[in-house]
Residue, then its C-alpha position, 0 to 999 in steps of 0.5 A: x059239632x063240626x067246630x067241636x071235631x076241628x078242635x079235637x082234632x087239632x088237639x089230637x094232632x098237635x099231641x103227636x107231633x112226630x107222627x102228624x109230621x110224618x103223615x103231613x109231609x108224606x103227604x106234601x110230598x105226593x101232593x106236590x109231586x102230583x101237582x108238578x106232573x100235572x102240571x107238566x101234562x097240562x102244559x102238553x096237553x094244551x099244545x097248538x090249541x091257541x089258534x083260531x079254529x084249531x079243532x078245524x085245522x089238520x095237516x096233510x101227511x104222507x105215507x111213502x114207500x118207494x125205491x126201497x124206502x119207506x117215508x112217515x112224511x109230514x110234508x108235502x108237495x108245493x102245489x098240494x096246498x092249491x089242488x086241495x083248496x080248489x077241488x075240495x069242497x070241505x076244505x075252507x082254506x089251506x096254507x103252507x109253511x117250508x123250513x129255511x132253518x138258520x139264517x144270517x141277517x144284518x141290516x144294510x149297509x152294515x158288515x156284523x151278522x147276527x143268526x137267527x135259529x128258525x126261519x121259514x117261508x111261509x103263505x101270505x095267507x098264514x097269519x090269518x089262517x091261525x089267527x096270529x095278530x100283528x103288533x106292527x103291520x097288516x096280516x092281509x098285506x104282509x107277505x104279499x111281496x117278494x123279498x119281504x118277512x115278518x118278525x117276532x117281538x123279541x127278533x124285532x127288538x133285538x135288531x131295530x126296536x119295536x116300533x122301528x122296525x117296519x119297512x127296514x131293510x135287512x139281508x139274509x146271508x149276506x145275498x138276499x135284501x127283504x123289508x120288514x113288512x110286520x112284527x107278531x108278538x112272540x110265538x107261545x112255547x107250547x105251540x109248533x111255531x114256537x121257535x121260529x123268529x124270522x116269516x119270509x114271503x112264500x111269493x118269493x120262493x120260485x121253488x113254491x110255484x113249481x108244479x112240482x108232485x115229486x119234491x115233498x117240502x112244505x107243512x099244508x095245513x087245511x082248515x075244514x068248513x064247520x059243517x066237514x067230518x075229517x074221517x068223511x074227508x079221508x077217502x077223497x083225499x086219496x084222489x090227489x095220487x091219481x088226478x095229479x101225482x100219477x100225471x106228473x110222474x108219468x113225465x118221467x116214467x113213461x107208461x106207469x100207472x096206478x096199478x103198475x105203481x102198486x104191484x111193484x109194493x110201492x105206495x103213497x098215501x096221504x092221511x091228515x093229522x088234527x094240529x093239536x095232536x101232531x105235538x104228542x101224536x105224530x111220528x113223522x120225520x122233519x118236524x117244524x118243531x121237536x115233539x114229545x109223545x103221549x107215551x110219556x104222558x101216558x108214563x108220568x100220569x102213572x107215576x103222578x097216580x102212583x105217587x099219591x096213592x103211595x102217600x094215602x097208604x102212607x097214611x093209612x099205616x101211619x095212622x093205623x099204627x098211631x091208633x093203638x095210642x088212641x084205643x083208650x080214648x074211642x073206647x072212653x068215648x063209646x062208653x060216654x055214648x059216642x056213635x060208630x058214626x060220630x067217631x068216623x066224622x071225628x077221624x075222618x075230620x083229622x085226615x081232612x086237616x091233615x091233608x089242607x096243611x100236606x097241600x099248604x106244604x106242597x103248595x110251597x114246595x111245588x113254587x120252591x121245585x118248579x124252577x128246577x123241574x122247568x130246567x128238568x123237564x125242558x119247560x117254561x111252567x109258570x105256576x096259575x096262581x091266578x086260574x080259579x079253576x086250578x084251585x077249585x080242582x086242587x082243593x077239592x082233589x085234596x079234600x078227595x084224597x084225604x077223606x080217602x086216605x083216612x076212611x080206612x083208620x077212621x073205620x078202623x078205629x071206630x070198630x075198637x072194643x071198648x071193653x078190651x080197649x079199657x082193660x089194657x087190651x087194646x094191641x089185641x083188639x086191634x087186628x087189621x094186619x093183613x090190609x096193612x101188609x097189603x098195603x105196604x106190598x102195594x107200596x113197595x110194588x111201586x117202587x120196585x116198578x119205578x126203579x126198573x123203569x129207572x135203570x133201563x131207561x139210563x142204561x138204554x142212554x148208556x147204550x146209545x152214548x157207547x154204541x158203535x155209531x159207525x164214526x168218530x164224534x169225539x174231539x169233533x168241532x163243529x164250525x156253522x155257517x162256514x158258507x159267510x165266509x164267501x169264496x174265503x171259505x176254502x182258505x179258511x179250510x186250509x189255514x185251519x187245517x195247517x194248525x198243529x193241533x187239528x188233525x182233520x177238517x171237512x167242509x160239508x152242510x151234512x153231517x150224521x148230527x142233526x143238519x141237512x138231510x136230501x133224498x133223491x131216487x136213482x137208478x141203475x144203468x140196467x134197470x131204469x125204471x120205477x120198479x128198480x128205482x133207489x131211494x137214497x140220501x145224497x150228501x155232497x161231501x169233499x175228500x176230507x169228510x172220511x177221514x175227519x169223522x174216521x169212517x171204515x170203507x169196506x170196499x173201494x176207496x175214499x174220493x180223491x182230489x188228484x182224481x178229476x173223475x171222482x166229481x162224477x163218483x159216488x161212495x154209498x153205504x152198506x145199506x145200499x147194498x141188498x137194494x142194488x142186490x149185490x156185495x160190496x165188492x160188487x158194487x164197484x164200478x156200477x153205474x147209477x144215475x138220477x135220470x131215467x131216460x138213458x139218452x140225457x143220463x148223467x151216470x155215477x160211478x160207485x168207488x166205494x162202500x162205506x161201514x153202515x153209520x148211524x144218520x138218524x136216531x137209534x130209533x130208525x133203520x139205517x136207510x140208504x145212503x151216497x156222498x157225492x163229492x160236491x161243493x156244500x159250504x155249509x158247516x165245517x167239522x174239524x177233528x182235534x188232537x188230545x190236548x187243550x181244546x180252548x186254544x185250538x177254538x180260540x187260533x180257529x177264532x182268529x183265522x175266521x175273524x181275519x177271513x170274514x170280519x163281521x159273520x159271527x162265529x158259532x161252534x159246537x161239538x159232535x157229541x154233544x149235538x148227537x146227545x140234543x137227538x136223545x134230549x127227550x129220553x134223557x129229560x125223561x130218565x132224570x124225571x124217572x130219577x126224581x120221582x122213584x126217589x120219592x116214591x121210595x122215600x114215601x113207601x119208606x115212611x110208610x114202612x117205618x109207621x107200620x114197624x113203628x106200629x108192629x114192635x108197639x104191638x110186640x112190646x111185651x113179646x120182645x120182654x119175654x123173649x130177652x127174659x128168655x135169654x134171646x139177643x138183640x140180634x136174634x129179636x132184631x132179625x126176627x122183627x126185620x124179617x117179617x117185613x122182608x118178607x112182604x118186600x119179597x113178595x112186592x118183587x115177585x109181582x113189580x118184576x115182571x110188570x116192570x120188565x112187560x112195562x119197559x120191554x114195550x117202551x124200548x120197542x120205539x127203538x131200532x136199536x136197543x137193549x133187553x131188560x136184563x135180569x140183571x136190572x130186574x136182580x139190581x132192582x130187587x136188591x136195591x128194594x130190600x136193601x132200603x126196607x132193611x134199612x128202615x125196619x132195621x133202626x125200628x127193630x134195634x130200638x125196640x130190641x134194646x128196651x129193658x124188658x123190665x120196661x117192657x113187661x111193665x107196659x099195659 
């Protein structure tokens, strides 16, 4: 029997090929679109949990706030890995991990460089902590020296070979020589280490044996002992603020306490973080590695739901309006004696063979597509073809979905009267039109949604790249690892500001891109103590840094070099203000200093307010901010004139090749590393594009099935109607309107979702836009206009018929 419903079915498909076509690949297209997000979301679901004992691992966060700031710290204290090893008995092991960022690294006895991106001290207990095998070399011995460092494969190859590499000697920034004392096999990309590339030993940073409580430098990591409740750990943990960081600040504030520290609205709280959560679950500031946020999981689950459900009601109006061919054939069948039943196992046995060819064609386009959506979405997804258990989902997923989207033609169908059917009467025995017409508001609902979550995420881009910043990042160059150069640097600096198309230049490793970032805590010359203490940026700056990035002083002026005092100035921001309580005019000539006893002060003196600039991402308050004018040799941002920058970089070329043979020269431009901080916005507004593109495309196929099916049904209304005298136009706008109308009311309902829906994503920023009407109007529009669009060619195709032809139709 079952071989009996494939035949006829596949009969029954091949006789309408337009429509098979048109199911199938409305289908493909949700199917694959599915399957790309799915895989998408797999890929961040499965972060950090390669590790060994990754449910047991959790990182030590911090709560801050103090001096006026408020701190989402990720890292912590260098002693807090050892207090929580020795005092606590849940916790089994604890490691550390501190960010160098990018080094230079050539191997002695020659003079060329090559950088490396990511580079981190890390305990010589790490490797077996997380379980990371070694391709060379002995994770238990590997950093257990100072001036010793590991490699990943490719760092490895790159500079000596594979097998070659252990026990070479390189040095690091041209200063520091290390041994290569072991090689791990690349890092997995869906994993926080997943950019690093040089370990050096943590036993040769002094700074990590310092008891230290006040510096916050170092990702812990502690692992809990099997039997250990991380919530009945967090309690305890609240204990490290009294046993060790109030002792260690009271040798700098004599008399405070615990109390004292709270009732002046400071804290610090520590909380733990699972390490398979931190990719999509942590908001703290200085990541090892960029995060993403289950909310835009949470976003792309939705369009991978709704995409499929827009191709099974695709199905079902295709279906539905592919039946009246069909009503002669049931009712020919129930009068031979076929059950209700037997007719839904035929129908249903069409969708099911409908749906594994949709999936063949999806499954093609998602190995065309995944390249492209790999570039898209900033991933290396590579399709399972070997997981069984994808393909046990997937078939099964299919075969669901399939059965689901033709139960309600299957049922339809089989409820036809097989007298009315036989006698011609089929268009009027069918009935059916308002699920039909809920289905395609429910289509279009969709679309409409997705096109407003479209247009404000791109207008929210827009805003960012168009916002006042509070500096110029046009025409700005950006020269890294200036520092290689030596004590040429400042030559370098010169010579190239001589050139005669560069207008500015400044030498400094903090720049309002990502770079360097430093707190410190400062306190005014009347009021040195914890309750009136400053916690601010310091970025040590020269006289140029101003005028490069075209900065606005809204008081005072900028450093000077004829000023030798100005080595003890300071500039802050206007953020500063309302934590110093004063204008900016005010301001002047007050005294802050970093030490609290007034005996060994050094004092700075404020010599100007510079305009509040944007530091952080637009998702972030503008924090308190000082530029010192100090050495930091860093980074080099030159500002360009209008004309050809190519040459420009190239004569800057030249004048670092002849200052420092062999560093290697790297650029980049201001505005293109301030757009790397909204990477992942953008990522995701081109996602949305693609995906409301499709949704839009399916829903329209699902439109053009029911008014295919509708002016089949009007047929001979339309004859009559141009017997009557009336015009193609008048019957075209009738039948159009018709379907507008349900459009209309797809817009009443996605609107106000959309604008709910889209009001709360932009909420993650500080600054931002409203959901204007104007997007929700342009959405709208845009909605009806591609409705019309697709009835219309249906509407004027039926209109134009001979009504001779058309009254004739039985």
């Amino acid at each position: 029997m079952f071989n009996n419903y494939l035949k006829i079915a596949w009969r029954s498909l091949k006789n309408q090929p337009f429509f098979t076509f048109l199911n199938t690949f409305g289908l493909a297209i949700g199917i694959a679109g599915g399957l790309l997000i799915g895989l998408y979301i797999y890929d961040e679901l499965s972060f950090d949990k390669m590790f060994k004992d990754a449910d047991r691992i959790h990182r030590i966060d911090a709560d801050i706030k103090f001096g006026g700031a408020e701190i989402k710290a990720a890292e912590s204290a260098a002693p807090m890995a050892q207090a929580l090893e020795r005092d606590y008995s849940q916790v089994a092991a604890a490691t550390r991990i501190r960010n160098r960022g990018s080094a230079l690294i050539k191997k002695t006895g020659t003079k060329a460089n090559t950088k490396e991106l990511n580079v981190a001290f890390a305990d010589s207990t790490f490797f077996n902590f997380f379980g990371i095998d070694f391709l060379v070399g002995d994770a238990n011995t590997a950093l257990t020296e100072p001036n010793t460092l590991v490699l990943t494969k490719t760092a490895a190859e790159k500079h000596f070979g594979l097998q070659n590499a252990l026990g070479q000697n390189v040095v690091l920034n041209n200063t520091d020589t290390y041994t290569v004392t072991g090689v791990i096999d690349d890092l997995p990309k869906n994993s926080f280490l997943r950019d690093h590339s040089i370990f050096m030993a943590m036993a040769g940073y002094a700074d990590s044996r310092v008891d230290n409580w006040g510096n916050s430098n170092y990702f812990t990591f502690i692992k809990l002992i099997p039997s250990a409740n991380i919530e009945d750990f967090q309690e305890p943990l609240q204990g490290i603020f009294e046993k060790y960081m109030m002792p260690w600040a009271q040798g700098y504030f004599p008399g405070i306490t615990a109390e004292s520290f709270a009732a002046s609205g400071n804290y610090i709280k520590y909380r733990t973080m699972a390490l398979t959560d931190i990719h999509l679950h942590s908001d703290r500031q200085s990541e090892l590695s960029a995060n993403s946020s289950i909310q835009n999981v949470y976003i792309l689950s939705c369009i991978a739901l709704f995409l499929i459900l827009l191709a099974s009601v695709n199905f079902m109006n295709l279906s539905t309006a592919y039946s009246l061919k069909r009503a002669k054939e049931v009712g020919v069948r129930k009068t031979l004696g076929s059950k209700k039943l037997d007719l839904v196992r035929q129908f249903l046995t069409e969708s099911g063979l409908i749906s594994l060819i949709a999936l063949l064609l999806a499954l093609i386009i998602v190995v065309l597509a995944l390249p492209f959506f790999n570039e898209l979405s900033g991933k290396s997804i590579s399709f399972p073809y070997t997981n069984s258990a994808f393909w046990v989902i997937v078939l099964l997923a299919t075969l669901i979905l399939g059965l689901f989207s033709g139960s309600y033609p299957a049922f339809f169908m089989s409820r036809f009267m097989p007298v009315k059917t036989l006698k011609g009467g089929g268009a009027q025995s069918i009935g059916g039109g308002k699920i039909r017409n809920a289905l395609v508001v429910c289509q279009f609902a969709i679309s409409i949604f997705l096109i407003v979550g479209t247009l404000v995420v791109f207008q929210q881009l827009n805003f960012i790249q168009s916002k006042d910043v509070g500096f110029d990042k046009d025409q700005v160059a950006i020269i890294n690892d200036t520092y290689a150069a030596g004590n040429q640097v400042n030559t370098f600096r010169e010579e190239v500001l001589r050139l005669g198309q560069v207008e500015n230049v400044t030498l400094s490793d903090y720049l309002p891109t990502p770079s360097g970032r430093s707190n410190s805590s400062f306190f005014k010359e009347d009021a040195m103590n914890q309750e009136n203490a400053i916690q601010m940026q310091t970025w040590l700056v020269d006289h140029g840094y101003i005028p490069t990035l075209d900065m606005k002083l809204v008081a005072g002026r900028n450093f000077d070099p004829q000023f030798t005092t100005d080595s003890t100035a300071i500039i802050i921001n206007e953020a500063t203000l309302p934590i110093l309580g004063v204008g900016a005019e005010d301001a002047l000539g007050m005294q802050i200093s970093q030490d609290i006893e007034l005996e060994v002060a050094q004092f700075y003196t404020v010599i100007g307010v510079v305009k509040n600039f944007h530091y952080e991402s637009l998702r972030e308050d503008i924090g308190a901010l000082g530029l010192f004018m100090d050495e930091s040799t860093g980074n080099m941002a030159v500002k360009i004139k209008a004309g050809d920058f190519s040459k420009t970089l190239t004569d800057i070329e030249s004048i670092w090749n002849k200052l420092a043979p062999g560093q290697p020269f790297n650029y980049r431009f201001m505005d293109d590393s301030f757009n790397t901080t909204y990477e992942a916005e953008q990522r995701l507004g081109k996602i949305f594009m693609v995906f409301t593109v499709l949704s839009i495309l399916i829903a329209c196929l699902g439109l053009f099935g029911l008014a295919a099916f509708n002016a089949q049904k009007r047929t001979k209304e339309i004859g009559v109607r141009k017997v009557l005298g009336a015009s193609v136009g008048q019957i075209t706008f009738r039948l159009t309107t018709d379907f507008l109308k349900m459009v209309v009311i797809s817009v009443l309902i996605a609107l106000p979702i959309g604008w709910y829906v889209m009001t709360k994503w932009l909420e993650d920023f500080s600054y931002r836009i409203e959901v204007s009407g104007g997007v929700l109007l342009l959405a709208a529009f845009l909605a009806v206009l591609v409705a019309a669009i697709t009835v219309s060619y249906q509407s004027i195709k039926a209109a134009i018929v001979d009504p001779v032809k058309s009254l004739r139709t039985e």
